[in-house]
C-alpha positions as YAML, in Angstrom:
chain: A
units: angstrom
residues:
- id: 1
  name: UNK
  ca: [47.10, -72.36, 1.32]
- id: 2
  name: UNK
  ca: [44.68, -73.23, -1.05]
- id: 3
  name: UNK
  ca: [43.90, -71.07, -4.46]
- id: 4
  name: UNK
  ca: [39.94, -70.39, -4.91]
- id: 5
  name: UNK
  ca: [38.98, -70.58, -8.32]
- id: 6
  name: UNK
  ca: [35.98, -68.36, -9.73]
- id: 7
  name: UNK
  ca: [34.59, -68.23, -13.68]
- id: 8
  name: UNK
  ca: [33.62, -64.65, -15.04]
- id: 9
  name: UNK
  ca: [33.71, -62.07, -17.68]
- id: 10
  name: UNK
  ca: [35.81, -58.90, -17.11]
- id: 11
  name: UNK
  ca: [33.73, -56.24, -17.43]
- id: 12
  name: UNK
  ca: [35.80, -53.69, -16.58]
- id: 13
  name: UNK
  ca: [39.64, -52.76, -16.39]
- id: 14
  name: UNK
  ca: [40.83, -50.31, -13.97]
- id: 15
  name: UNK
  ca: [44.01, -48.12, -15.22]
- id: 16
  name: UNK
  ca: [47.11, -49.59, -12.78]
- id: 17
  name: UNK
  ca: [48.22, -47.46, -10.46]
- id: 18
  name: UNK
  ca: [51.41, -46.66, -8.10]
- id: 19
  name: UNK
  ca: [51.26, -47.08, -4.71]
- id: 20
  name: UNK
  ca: [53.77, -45.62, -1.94]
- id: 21
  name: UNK
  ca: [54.41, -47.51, 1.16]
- id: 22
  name: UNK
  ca: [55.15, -45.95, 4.75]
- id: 23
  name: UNK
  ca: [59.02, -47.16, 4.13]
- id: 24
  name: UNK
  ca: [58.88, -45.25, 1.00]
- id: 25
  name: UNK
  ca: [58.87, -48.05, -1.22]
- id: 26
  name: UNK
  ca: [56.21, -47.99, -4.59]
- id: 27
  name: UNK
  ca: [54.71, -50.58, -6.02]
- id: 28
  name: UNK
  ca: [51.64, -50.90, -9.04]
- id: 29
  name: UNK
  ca: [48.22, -52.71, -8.28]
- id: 30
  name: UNK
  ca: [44.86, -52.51, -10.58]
- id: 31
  name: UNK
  ca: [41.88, -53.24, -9.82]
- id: 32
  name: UNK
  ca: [39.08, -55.39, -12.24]
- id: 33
  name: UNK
  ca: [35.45, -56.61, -11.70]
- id: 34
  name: UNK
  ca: [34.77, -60.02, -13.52]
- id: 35
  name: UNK
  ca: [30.22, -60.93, -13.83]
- id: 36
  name: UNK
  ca: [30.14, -64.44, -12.89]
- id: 37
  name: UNK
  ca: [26.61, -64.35, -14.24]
- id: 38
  name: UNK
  ca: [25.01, -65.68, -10.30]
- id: 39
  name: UNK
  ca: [21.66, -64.20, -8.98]
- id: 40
  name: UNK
  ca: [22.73, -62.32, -6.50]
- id: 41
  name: UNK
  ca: [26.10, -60.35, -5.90]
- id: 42
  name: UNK
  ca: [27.08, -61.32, -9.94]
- id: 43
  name: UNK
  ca: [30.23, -58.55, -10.42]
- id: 44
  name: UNK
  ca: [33.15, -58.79, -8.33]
- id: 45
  name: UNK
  ca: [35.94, -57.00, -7.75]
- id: 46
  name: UNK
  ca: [39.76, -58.20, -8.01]
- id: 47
  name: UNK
  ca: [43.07, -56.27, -6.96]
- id: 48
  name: UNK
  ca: [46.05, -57.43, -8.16]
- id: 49
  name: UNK
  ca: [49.62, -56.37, -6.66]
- id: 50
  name: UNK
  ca: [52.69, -55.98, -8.77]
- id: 51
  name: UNK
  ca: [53.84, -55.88, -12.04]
- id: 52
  name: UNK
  ca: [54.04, -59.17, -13.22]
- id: 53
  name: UNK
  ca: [50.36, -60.24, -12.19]
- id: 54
  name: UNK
  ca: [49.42, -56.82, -13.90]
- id: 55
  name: UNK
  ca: [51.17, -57.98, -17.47]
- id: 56
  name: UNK
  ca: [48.93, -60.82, -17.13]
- id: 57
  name: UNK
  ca: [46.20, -59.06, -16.86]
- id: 58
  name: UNK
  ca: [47.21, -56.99, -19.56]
- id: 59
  name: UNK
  ca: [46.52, -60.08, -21.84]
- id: 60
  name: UNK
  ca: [42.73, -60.29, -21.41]
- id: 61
  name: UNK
  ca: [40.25, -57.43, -22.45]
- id: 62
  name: UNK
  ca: [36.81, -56.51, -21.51]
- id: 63
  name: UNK
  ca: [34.34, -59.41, -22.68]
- id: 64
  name: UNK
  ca: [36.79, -61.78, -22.66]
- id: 65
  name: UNK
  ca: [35.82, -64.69, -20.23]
- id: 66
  name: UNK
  ca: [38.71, -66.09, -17.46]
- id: 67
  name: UNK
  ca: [39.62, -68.07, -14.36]
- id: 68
  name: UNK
  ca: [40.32, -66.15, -11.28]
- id: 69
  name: UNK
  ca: [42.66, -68.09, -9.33]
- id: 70
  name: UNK
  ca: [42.54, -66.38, -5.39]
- id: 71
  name: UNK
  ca: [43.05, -65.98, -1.86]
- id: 72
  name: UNK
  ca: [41.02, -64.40, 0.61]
- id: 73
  name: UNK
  ca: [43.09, -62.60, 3.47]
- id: 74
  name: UNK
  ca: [41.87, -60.38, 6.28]
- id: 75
  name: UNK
  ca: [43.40, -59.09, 9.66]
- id: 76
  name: UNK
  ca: [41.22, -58.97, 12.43]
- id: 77
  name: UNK
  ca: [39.65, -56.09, 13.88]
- id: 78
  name: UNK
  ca: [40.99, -54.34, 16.90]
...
């Protein structure tokens, strides 16, 4: 699969949070909405899952301009 690529500025940083699965297992995501500065639909939202993509994260602060390297996913619709 491919990785999308998308230029912003993080505007803002969610605080991470833990997450509890069905089998009882936890894991952290956060959330973070970049402004890619476009006329329409400019701030976007971002989730990231786990702790290691979070420490990365945890290197950039509001203002500070980045890559977003993604992939969409989506399960269809019963």
């Amino acid at each position: 699969m491919k990785s999308l690529i998308i230029k912003g500025i993080i505007t803002t940083k969610l605080e991470p949070e833990t997450i509890s699965g069905k089998d009882g297992k936890t894991w952290k995501k956060q959330n973070f909405i970049i402004n890619t500065g476009s006329q329409f639909n400019s701030e976007i939202c971002f989730q990231l899952f786990g702790e290691e993509k979070i420490q990365i994260l945890e290197k950039f602060n509001v203002n500070d301009t980045v890559d977003v390297f993604f992939n969409l996913y989506s399960k269809k619709f019963n």
